[in-house]
N, C-alpha and C positions, 0 to 999 in steps of 0.2 A: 199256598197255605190256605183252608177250609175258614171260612169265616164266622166266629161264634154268632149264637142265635141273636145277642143284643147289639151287635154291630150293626143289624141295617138302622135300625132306629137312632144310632147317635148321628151326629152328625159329620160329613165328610167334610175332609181339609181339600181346599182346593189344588188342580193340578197347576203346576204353573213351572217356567222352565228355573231350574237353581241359576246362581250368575258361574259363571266359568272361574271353577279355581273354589268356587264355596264348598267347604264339608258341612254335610246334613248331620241332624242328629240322628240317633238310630230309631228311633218311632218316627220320624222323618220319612225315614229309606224302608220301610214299611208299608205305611201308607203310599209312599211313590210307586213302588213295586208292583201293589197290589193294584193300584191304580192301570199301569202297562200293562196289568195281566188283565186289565175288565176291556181296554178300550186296544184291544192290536193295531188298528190305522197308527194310533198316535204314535208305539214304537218305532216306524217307518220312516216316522214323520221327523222325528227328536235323531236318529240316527241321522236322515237325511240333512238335519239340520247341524250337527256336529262333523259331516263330510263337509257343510258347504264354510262353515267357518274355518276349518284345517284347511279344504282347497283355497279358500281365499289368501288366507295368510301366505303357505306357502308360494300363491300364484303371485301376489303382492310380493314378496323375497326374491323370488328368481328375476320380477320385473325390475324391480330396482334395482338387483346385482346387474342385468343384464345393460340397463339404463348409466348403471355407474362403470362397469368395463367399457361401453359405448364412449363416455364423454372422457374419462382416461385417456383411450387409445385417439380418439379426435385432439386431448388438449398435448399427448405424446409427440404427435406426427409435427405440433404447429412448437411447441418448444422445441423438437431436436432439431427441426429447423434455422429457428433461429439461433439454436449453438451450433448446429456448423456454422452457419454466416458469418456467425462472430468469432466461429474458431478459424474460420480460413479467409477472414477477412483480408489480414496483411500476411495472408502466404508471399504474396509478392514482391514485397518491400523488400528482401534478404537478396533475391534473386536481380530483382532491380540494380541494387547497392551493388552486388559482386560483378557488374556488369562495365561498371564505372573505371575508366584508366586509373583515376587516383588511389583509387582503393589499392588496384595493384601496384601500384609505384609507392605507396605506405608501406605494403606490407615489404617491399624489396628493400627499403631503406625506414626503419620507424624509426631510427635517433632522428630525422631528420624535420625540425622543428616546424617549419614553413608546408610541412606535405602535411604532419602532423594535424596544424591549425585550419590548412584547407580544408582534409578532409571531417576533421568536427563540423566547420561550417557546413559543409556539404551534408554531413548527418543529419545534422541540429533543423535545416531546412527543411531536409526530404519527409525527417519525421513530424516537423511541425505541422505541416502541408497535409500530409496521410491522418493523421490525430492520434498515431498512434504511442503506446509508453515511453517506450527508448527503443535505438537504432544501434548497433554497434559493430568493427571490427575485431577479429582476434586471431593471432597468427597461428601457426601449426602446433601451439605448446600451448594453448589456450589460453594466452596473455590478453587482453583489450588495449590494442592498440590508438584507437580513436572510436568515440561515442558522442551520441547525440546530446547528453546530459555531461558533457567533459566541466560545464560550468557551476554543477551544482554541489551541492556537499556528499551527495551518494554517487557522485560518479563514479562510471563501469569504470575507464580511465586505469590501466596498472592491474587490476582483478585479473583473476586467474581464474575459469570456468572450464578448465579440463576434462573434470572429472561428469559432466552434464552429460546426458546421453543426445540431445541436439547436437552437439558440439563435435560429440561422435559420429554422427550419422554423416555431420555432412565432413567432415575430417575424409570420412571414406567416399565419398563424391555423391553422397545421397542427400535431397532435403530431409530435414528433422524436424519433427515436433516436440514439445515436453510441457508439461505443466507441474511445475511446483514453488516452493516458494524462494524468494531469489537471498542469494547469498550477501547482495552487499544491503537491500534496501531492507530485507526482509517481510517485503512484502508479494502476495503471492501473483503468477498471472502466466500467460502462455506465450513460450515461446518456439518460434520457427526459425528455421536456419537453414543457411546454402549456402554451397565451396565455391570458394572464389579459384577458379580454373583456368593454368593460364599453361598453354600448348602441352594438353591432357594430365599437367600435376596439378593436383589442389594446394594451395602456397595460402590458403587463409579460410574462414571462415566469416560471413555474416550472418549476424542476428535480431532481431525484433522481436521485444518485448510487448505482451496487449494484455491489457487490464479487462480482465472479466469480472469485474466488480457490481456492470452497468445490468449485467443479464440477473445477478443474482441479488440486487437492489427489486428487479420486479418479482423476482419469485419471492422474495420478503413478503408483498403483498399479497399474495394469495393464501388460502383458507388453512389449504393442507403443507405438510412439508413435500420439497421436491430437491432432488440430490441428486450427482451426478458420479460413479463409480469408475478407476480407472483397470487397468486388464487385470490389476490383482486383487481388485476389488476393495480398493480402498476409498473413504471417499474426501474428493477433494474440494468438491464445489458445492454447494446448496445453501437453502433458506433457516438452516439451525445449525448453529454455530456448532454447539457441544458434540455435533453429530462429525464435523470435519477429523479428518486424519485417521477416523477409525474401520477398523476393519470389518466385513462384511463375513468373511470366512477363515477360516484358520490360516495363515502365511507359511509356509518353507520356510526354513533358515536362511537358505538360500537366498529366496527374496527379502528376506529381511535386512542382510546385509546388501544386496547392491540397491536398495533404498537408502540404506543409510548410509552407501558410501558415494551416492550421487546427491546425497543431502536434499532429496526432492520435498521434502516434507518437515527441512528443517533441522540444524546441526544434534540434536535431541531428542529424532521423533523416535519414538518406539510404540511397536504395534499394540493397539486397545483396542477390545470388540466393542463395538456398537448395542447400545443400552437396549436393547429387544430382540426380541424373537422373532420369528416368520414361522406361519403354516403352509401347506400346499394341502389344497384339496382340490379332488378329481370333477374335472368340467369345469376347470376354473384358468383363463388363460392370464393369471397372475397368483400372487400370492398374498397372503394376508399378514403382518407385522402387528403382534403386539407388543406396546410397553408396559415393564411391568412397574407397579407401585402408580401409571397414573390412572388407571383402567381404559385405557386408551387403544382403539385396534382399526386400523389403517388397512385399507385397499391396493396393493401395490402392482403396480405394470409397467414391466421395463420395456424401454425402448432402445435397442442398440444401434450404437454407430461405429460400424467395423471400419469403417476410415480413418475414424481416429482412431480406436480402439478404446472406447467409454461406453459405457452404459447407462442412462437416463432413467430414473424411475421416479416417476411421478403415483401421487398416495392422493386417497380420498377417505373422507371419516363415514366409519362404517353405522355411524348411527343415525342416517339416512334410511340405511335397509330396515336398523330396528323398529325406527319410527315406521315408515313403510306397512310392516308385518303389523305393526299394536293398531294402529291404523283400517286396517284390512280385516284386523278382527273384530274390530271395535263396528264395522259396516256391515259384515257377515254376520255377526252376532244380533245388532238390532234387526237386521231384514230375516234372521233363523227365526227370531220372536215374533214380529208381524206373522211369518207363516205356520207358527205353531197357533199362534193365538187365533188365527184364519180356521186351522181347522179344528182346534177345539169350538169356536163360536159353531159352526154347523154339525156338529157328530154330539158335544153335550149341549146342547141350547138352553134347559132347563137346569143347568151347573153355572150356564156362564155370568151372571149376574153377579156372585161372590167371586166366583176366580178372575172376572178383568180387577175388579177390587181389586184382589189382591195382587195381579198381574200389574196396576197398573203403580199400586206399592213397590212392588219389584223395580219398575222403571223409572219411578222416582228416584228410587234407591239407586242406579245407575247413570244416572243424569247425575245425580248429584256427587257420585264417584268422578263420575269424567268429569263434570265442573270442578269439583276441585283438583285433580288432577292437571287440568287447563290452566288452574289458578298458581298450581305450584310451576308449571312450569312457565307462566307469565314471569313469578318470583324467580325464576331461577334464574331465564335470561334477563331480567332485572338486575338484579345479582351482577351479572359478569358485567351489564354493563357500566351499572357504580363500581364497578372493582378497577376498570380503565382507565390506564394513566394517560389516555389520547383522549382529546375533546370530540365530539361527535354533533353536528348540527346536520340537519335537515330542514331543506325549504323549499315548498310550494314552486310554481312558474312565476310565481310574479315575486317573488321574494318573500315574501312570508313564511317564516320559521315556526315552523311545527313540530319540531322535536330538538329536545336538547339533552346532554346525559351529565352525571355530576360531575364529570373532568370539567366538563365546559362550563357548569356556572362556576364553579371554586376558581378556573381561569378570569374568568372576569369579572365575578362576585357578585352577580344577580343571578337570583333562583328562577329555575324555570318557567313558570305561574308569570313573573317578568319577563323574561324572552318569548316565550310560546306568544305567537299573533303578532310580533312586532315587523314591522316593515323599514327597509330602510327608510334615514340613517337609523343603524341599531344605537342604544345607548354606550356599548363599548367601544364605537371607534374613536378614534385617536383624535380630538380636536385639529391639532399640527397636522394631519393626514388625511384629511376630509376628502381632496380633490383625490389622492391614489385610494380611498375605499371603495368611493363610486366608480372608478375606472375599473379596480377587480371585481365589484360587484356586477357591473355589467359586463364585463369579459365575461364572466361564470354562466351569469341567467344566457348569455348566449350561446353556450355552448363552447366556448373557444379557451377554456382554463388550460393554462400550463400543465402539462402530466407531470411535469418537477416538482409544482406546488409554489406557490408564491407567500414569500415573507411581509407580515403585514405587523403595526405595531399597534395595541391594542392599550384602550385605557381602564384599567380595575377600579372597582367601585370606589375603592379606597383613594386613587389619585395616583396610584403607582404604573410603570410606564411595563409590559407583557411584551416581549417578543416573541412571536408565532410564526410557522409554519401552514399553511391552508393546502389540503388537497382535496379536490373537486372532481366528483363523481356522480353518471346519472344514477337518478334513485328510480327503478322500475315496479310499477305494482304485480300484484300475483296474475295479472290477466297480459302483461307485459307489457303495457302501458308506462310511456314515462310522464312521472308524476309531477317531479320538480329535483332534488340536486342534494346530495350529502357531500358534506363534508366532514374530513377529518381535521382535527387539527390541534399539532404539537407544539408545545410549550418549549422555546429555545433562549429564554432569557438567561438562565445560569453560560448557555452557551455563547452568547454575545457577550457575556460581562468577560468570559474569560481568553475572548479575542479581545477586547479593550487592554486587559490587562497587559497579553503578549505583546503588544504594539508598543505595551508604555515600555515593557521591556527593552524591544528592540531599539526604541528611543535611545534611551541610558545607552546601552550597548554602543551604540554607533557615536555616543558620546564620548564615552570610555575611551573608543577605538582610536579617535580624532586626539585623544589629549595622548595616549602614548605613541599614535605618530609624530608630531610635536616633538616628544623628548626621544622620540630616536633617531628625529633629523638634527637635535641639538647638539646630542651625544657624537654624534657623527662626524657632523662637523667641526666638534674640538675635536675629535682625534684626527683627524684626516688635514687641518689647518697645522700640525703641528711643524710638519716636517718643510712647507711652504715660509711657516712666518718665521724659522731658524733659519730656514737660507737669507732670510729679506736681513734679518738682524746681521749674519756673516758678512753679507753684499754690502749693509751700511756700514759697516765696522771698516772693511774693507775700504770705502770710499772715503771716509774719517781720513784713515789713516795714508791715504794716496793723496787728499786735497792736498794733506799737512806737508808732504815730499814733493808736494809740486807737480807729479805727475800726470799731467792732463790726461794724456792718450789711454794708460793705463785704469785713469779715474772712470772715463767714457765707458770701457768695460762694464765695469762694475756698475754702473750708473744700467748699463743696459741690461743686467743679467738682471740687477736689482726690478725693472722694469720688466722682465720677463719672468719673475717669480711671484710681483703681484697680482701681474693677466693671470699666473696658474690656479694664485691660488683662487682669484676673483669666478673662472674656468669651474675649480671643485668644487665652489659654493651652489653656480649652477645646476651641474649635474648632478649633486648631490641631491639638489633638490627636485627635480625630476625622478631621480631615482627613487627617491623616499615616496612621491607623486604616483610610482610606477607609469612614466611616462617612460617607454623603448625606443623612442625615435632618435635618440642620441647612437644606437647604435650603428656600428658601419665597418666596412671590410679593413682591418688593417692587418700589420704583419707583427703574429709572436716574437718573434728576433731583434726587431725595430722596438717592441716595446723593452726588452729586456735593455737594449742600448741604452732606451730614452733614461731609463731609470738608473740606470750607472751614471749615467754623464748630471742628473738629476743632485743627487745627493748621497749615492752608495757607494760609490767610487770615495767618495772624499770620507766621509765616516768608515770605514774600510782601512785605512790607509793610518786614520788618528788609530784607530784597536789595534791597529798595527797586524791587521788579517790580509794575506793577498786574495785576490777576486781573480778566478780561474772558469774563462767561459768555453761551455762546449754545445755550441750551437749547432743546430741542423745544417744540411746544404740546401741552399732555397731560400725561400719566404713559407711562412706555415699562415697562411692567410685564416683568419676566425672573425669570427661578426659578433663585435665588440664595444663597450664603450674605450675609445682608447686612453683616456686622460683618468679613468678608473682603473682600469688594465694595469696603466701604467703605478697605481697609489697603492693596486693591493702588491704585485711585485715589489716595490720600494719598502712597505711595509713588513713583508717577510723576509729580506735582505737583512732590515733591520731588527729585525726580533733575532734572526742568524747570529748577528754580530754580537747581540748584547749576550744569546744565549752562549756564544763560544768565549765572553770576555773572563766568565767566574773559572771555564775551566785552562787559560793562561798559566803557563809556569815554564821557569827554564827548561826544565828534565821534560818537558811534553815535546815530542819529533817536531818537524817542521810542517808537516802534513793538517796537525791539528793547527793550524793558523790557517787554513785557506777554505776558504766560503766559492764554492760551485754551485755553478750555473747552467742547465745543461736542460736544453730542449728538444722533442723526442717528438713524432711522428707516426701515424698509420691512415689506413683508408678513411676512418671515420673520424678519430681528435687530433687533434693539437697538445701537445704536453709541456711543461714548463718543469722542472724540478729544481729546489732550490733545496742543497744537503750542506750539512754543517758539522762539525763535531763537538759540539755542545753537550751537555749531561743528558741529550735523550729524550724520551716520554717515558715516565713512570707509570704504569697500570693505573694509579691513582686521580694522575691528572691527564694522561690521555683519555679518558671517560668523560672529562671536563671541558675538553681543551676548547670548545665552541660555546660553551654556555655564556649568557651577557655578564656583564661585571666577575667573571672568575680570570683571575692571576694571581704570580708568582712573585709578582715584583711590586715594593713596599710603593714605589710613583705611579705603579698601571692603574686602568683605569679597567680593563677586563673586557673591553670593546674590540680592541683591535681586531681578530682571528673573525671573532662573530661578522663584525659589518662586513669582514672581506671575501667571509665564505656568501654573504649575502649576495654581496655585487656578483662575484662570481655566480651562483645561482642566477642570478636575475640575468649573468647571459647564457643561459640554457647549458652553463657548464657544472662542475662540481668542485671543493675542495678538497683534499686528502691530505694523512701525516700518518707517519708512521716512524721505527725508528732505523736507524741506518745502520747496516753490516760494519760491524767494527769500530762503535759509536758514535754520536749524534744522530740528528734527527731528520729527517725528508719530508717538506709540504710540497705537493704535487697539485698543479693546473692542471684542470680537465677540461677542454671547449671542443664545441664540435667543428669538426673543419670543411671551409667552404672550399668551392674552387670558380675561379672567374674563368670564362670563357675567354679562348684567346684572341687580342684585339685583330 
């Protein structure tokens, strides 16, 4: 555009470069215009200057993507490393185990209580030793027949793990792996498994449990999230929580159900996608995840591990690159300015006097953008770090603390301005714990801190007693220099108070526990005295009545019977109390048929005889040898005889056959128990009180005491037997002896 005649004489605005991202006004863009049209180098120049701020940026972007897939793919290789390690740490242990005679001698006989007990020890050992979770047996139907943890409240012990696909694998003679969360603890962790193989059948399986807890405790501490995917891309393991169980891609049906009927993920799970997005762009050997709503956008590169079959994908925060790019421009930009203002100083010379002016307004004007800019983002990471519920110290080599963040004074209730410069002793250590401050303090400055972190108790301004957590870490400067030692450090006093608490609990508990042992050896021992201190009474009655007739020889009897019913009963006070003790060593091999005698010739034979019921035995041929207490053995049979008799006495009448008067006895035999059955014809078990018939103080009769059935099925239990009742073909009723049967080696 031709310039009017009174333009040379006004005066010109100076050239000078706009800041990037400014709009001119339009008499502005004008005079700019007019300006490139008088001076052509400079167009060259300003061009040249606007290539080298884009190349920068963008060379700036590529380098720090290329910087960041670099340290990815290095921190990729050294994590899936150490999840295999730890995923195949205890591949062994299964393999070990199935190797073992006992195992297979378990699994041929698992009633068998003594192979039972070995082999828990034997687990409880091998895995104590290895460190690993649990260890355990389980026969061809997925039962667990003995485990390492048989002692604890979540024992495998009886569980049923069929439906696992370890369990499967090695069912078919293959080792397995699986990871999911476990059925009985519900807690989650990896298990490996191997067939116990005995001349080419598989007759069992073992297993080991491993707690992946420890790997994913470190990935907590790093910057970014890191997860770990399994073949269907679900994920199971990583550093955010919300992120576990969810899915990565759309599922099959298919797969939906044999997740959820192998319960890997929990009796419940059902599929949820994962709260973000992924892009893929080209030249890019990962993928990029955004979340949305926190504007958060993640770096990702998987690392597969076709051994196992998972996938590792470790993330970096992408505003690194951003920072990188604003960076690169922010260098490009001022060095484009030095070279514009370079060659306008030599081409207008005679201009350049007002345009540095105002050139150099300009660059005030941008210094003073990037300082503040600097200042807000001082504020910002300020900001996050008052927002931290984790204390934060920093100190020098010699101890001197140089930084502290507000978690950390509110912890111990001196501001900063007081900590900043102090050297040991700080003012918060703990009077009481002077000598262990100094010791972690100089463990730290040395170099040699716990990577656990050590609990330290810490005194508040106020006088109140802080429980902490310290983790120690070198603090590196920007040239990579180490400078002196950060620490983190969490606040665990809610969490001590609420371990005191549990303790007081368990206190009381074991209180509780001692005062109803107590009254169930009391309870016990009235009822089980009963039938001992009737005989002593009949015996003296007896002897009464023989002194008075003169009958010595006869008296002598009596005198001795009498004397042999207060050794029994002195005998069940014993045992009784061992038993309530759970002390087992009363037990020992005797013969079921011998016990049934002992108990007729005892006192059932004679009460039998008063109800006017005959006593009809149908013993085995043999001895049925069981490993027993016999002087109990013998109380709880006596016992049922008698509950027999009392039950058959309401249903007595002339018009009743002769059948219903007689009380049987009949013991029964197989490869593995011993059987006792004592049948009656009594009025039965009603649906109402057979639901009952074990509960403590529940009875039918106005004198019971509601004990008897309970203590007896207890003794029984306590010999690794069981008791049954049921009701009898053609009525009354049938308690049936279950024990396991031993057999003695012939002498």
């Amino acid at each position: 555009m031709p310039t009017t005649p009174a333009e040379p004489a006004a005066p010109r605005a100076p050239l000078a470069l706009p800041p990037p991202g400014t709009a001119l006004p339009p008499g502005r863009i004008s005079r700019w215009r007019a300006a490139v049209r008088g001076t052509g180098p400079m167009a060259a120049v300003v061009g040249l200057a606007v290539l080298l701020v884009l190349g920068a940026g963008e060379w700036a972007t590529q380098s720090e993507l290329d910087n960041q897939w670099d340290n990815l793919r290095r921190s990729g290789e050294v994590q899936a490393l150490a999840l295999r390690g730890v995923a195949t740490r205890y591949s062994y242990l299964p393999f070990t185990a199935a190797q073992q005679p006992l195992i297979a001698e378990l699994l041929h006989n698992p009633g068998a209580q003594p192979l039972r007990s070995a082999a828990n020890a034997y687990l409880q050992t091998i895995n104590a030793n290895a460190g690993s979770d649990t260890l355990y047996v389980m026969n061809t139907d997925g039962l667990t027949v003995a485990s390492s943890n048989w002692d604890t409240p979540t024992s495998f012990v009886n569980q049923n793990y069929g439906n696992r696909p370890y369990f499967r694998d090695a069912l078919q003679g293959q080792p397995g792996r699986f990871y999911g969360v476990g059925k009985t603890t519900g807690e989650p962790g990896l298990f490996a498994s191997a067939p116990v193989v005995e001349n080419g059948r598989v007759i069992g399986v073992v297993a080991v449990k491993v707690w992946m807890q420890p790997i994913v405790d470190t990935w907590a501490q790093l910057r970014d999230p890191v997860f770990v995917t399994d073949e269907r891309g679900i994920i199971f393991l990583g550093s955010v929580l919300p992120w576990l169980y969810q899915t990565t891609r759309p599922l099959p049906e298919q797969d939906v159900q044999q997740v959820q009927f192998d319960e890997q993920y929990g009796a419940r799970w059902t599929p949820q996608p994962v709260p973000w997005k992924t892009l893929q762009r080209d030249g890019q050997p990962g993928t990029e995840i955004l979340v949305p709503g926190t504007g958060k956008r993640y770096l990702a590169l998987e690392e597969r591990l076709p051994d196992l079959g998972w996938t590792l994908t470790l993330t970096a925060d992408s505003k690194a690159v951003a920072l990188a790019r604003q960076q690169a421009w922010a260098l490009a930009s001022l060095a484009s300015g030095l070279l514009v203002l370079g060659a306008l100083y030599w081409q207008l010379r005679e201009r350049r006097l007002q345009e540095n002016r105002q050139a150099r307004i300009e660059l005030e004007q941008r210094v003073q953008e990037r300082t503040h800019a600097l200042q807000q983002a001082q504020a910002f990471r300020q900001s996050m770090e008052d927002s931290l519920l984790v204390g934060m110290r920093a100190r020098d080599l010699e101890g001197r603390i140089v930084y502290v963040n507000a978690a950390m004074c509110d912890m111990v209730g001196y501001s900063a301005d007081e900590l900043i410069g102090c050297l040991p002793p700080y003012p918060y250590w703990h009077p009481d714990d002077l000598d262990r401050h100094w010791n972690d303090s100089d463990t730290a400055l040395a170099g040699k801190a716990a990577p656990q972190g050590n609990e330290n108790r810490l005194r508040h301004r106020n006088g109140s007693d802080v429980y902490t957590m310290f983790y120690t870490a070198r603090l590196i400067d920007g040239n990579g220099q180490h400078i002196g030692w950060m620490s983190s450090v969490v606040d665990i006093t809610a969490q001590k108070r609420a371990e005191e608490q549990q303790q007081q609990r368990e206190a009381q508990l074991q209180r509780v526990q001692r005062v109803i042992t107590v009254g169930e050896m009391a309870s016990t021992l009235a009822h089980e005295l009963n039938q001992p201190l009737a005989a002593l009474v009949n015996y003296a009655a007896a002897a009464r009545s023989l002194a008075a007739q003169g009958k010595t020889e006869l008296l002598n009897d009596s005198l001795t019977a009498l004397s042999s019913q207060a050794l029994r009963a002195a005998d069940i006070v014993g045992r009784i109390r061992r038993w309530v003790r759970q002390h087992p060593e009363a037990r020992e091999p005797c013969d079921l048929n011998a016990a049934v005698d002992q108990s007729l010739g005892l006192l059932l034979r004679a009460e039998a005889r008063r109800h006017g019921v005959a006593v009809r035995l149908d013993l085995a041929h043999g001895p049925l040898r069981v490993n027993a207490d016999r002087v109990l053995l013998e109380q709880v049979v006596l016992n049922l005889g008698l509950n027999a008799l009392q039950a058959m006495q309401a249903m007595r009448a002339d018009a009743t056959p002769p059948e219903a008067h007689e009380l049987l006895l009949r013991t029964t035999a197989d490869t593995r128990f011993a059987c006792l059955e004592v049948l009656d014809r009594g009025p039965g078990l009603p649906p109402e009180i057979a639901e009952r018939l074990f509960e403590p103080f529940f009875t039918t009769r106005s004198d019971g005491l509601g004990l008897g059935l309970n203590i007896c099925r207890s003794i029984v239990e306590s010999m690794g037997g069981e008791l049954l009742a049921r009701n009898r073909d053609g009525g009354g009723a049938v308690f049936e002896i279950r024990l396991p049967r031993i057999f003695l080696p012939p002498p």
